[in-house]
N, C-alpha and C positions, 0 to 999 in steps of 0.2 A: 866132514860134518861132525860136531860135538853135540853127543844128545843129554840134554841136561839129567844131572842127577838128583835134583831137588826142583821139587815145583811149590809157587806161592802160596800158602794156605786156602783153600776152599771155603768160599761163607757157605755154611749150611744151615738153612731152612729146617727145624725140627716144627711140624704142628701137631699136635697133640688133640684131639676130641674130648677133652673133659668134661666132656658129660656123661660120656661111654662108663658102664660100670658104674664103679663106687669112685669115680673121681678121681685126681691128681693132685695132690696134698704139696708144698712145697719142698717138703723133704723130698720125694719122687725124683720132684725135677732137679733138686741137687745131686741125686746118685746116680744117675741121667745124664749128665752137665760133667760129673767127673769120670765115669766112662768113656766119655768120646775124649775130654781133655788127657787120659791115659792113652790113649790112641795118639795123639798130638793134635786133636781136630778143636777147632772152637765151633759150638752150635749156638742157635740165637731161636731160640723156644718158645714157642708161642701156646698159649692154654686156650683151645678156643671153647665157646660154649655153645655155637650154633652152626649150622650151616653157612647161613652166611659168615661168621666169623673167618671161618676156615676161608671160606673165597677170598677172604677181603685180606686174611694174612698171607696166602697163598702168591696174590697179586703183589703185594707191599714186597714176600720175599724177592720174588724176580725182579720187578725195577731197583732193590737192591744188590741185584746180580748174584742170589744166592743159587745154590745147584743143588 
């Protein structure tokens, strides 16, 4: 049995509450964005502003099959 040594990239799911605080400005999410891409990760960020936001992008990640 060969166990592989590299696995397909991961979508991941970043949600973000911006409303929390003083907010997430775009610069944020760009220093954010190149963090995980130093990592070798793509993330797909979502800025919510409510509760429901967050459900509703939460839902949208997974039928996207993010983790």
């Amino acid at each position: 049995m060969t166990i592989p040594t590299t696995y397909p990239p991961a979508k991941i799911a970043v949600i973000i509450n911006a409303s929390a605080g003083s907010g997430c400005g775009s610069e944020w999410v760009e220093q954010l964005t190149g963090k995980f891409r130093a990592c070798g990760m793509e993330i797909d960020i979502t800025l919510a502003k409510s509760g429901a936001q967050t459900v509703d992008a939460a839902h949208r990640a997974v039928n996207q099959g993010a983790t």
